[in-house]
N, C-alpha and C positions, 0 to 999 in steps of 0.2 A: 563570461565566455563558457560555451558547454562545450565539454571534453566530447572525446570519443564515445559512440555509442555503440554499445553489444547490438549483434549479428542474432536473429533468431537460434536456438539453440543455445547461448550461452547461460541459461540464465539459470540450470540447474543442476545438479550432482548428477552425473550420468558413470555409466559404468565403461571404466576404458580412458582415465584422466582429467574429466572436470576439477576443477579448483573443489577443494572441501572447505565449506565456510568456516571462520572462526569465529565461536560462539560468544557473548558477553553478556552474563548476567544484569539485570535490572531488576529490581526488585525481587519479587518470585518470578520473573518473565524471564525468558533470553532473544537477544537479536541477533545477527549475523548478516550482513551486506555482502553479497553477490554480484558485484555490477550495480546496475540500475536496478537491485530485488534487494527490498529487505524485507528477512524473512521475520518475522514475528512470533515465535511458539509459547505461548497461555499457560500458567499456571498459576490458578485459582483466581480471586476478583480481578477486575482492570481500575486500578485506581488513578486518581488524579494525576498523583505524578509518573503511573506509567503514561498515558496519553501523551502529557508534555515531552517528556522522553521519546516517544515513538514522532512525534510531530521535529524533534528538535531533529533527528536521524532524519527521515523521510524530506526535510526541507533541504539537507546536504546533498540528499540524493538529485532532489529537485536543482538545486545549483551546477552541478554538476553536468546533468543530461537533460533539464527540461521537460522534464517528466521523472515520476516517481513510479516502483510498480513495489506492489507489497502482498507478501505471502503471509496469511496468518494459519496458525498450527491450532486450531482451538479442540484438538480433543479433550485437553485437559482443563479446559474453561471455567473459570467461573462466570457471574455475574457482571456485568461493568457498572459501575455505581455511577449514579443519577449525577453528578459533580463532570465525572469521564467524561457523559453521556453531552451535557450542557458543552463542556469545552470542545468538542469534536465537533459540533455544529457548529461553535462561535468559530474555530478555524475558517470553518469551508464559508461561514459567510464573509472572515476578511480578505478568502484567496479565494470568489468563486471560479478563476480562469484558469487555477492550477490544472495541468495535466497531469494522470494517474490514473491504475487501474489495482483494484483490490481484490483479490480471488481467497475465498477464505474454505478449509476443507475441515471438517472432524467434529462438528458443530451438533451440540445435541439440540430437539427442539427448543428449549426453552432461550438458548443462546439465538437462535435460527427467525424468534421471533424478535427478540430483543435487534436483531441487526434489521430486522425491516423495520422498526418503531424509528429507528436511528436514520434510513435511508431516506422515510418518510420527512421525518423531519427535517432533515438537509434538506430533501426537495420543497418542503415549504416555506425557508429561509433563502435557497439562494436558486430557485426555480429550476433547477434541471437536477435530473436521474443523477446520481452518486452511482459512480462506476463500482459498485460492488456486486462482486458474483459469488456466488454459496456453490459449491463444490462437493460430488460425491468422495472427490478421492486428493491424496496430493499430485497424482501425475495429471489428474483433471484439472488444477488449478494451475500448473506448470502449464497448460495449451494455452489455458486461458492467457496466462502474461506473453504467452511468445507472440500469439496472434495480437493483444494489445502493444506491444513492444513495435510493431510494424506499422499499426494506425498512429499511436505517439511521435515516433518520430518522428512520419511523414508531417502530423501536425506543427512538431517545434518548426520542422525544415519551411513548411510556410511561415509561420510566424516568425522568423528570423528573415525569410525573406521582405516580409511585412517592413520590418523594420525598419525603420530611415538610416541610411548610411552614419557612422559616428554615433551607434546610440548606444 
């Protein structure tokens, strides 16, 4: 059953009473869930078991709302190592139908190619574009989820319409 889904707008710290996320360590990483948003902020490499981590969060989200939307904070970035790299692609080829959208902001070059090696390669394992968007700023990656947040829904609300009664 998907729960209630956020309203455009909810989905970020705004000034004048937005929810403040509560943050939680993971390794050198922290997460914080927002709604349908988990936010993701980098510190230093992305290892194997952050990936599983991030995937184990983001599949809750997915339960949830039917879509997942994820904010990564990569100023502080390192590298994601080759292991990361293999497991993120082996996800998206067992769940290619997952809905979600990824807007990632603070990305030096070398991280900014590494996420299109990674895009590419989804695309050649499970044939369509990996919804990720590279972001000048955080309030640019915020547009980004709200205006995705609006096509996702509409998507579950079909696909649940889709669905055969009792399923």
């Amino acid at each position: 059953m998907i729960g209630t889904m956020p309203s455009v707008g909810q989905s970020g710290d705004t000034e004048g009473g937005a929810s403040v996320p509560t943050w939680e360590d993971s390794g050198t990483h922290r997460f914080a869930v927002t709604g349908d948003v988990l936010r993701w902020e980098l510190h230093g490499a992305v290892l194997l078991a952050d990936v599983l981590d991030l995937w184990r969060r983001n599949s809750q989200i997915r339960a949830r709302y039917g879509y997942a939307l994820l904010l990564i904070d990569g100023r502080d970035a390192g590298t994601m190592v080759a292991e990361a790299r293999r497991q993120v692609v082996e996800f998206r080829r067992k769940e290619p139908d997952s809905l979600g959208q990824v807007a990632v902001f603070g990305v030096r070059p070398l991280s900014r190619v590494l996420l299109e090696l990674v895009s590419r390669a989804l695309y050649l394992v499970v044939k369509r574009e990996a919804a990720v968007s590279l972001c000048g700023s955080e309030t640019d990656a915020w547009a980004v989820l709200d205006a995705a947040r609006v096509k996702l829904q509409a998507q579950v609300k079909l696909r649940a319409q889709a669905e055969p009664a009792g399923s």
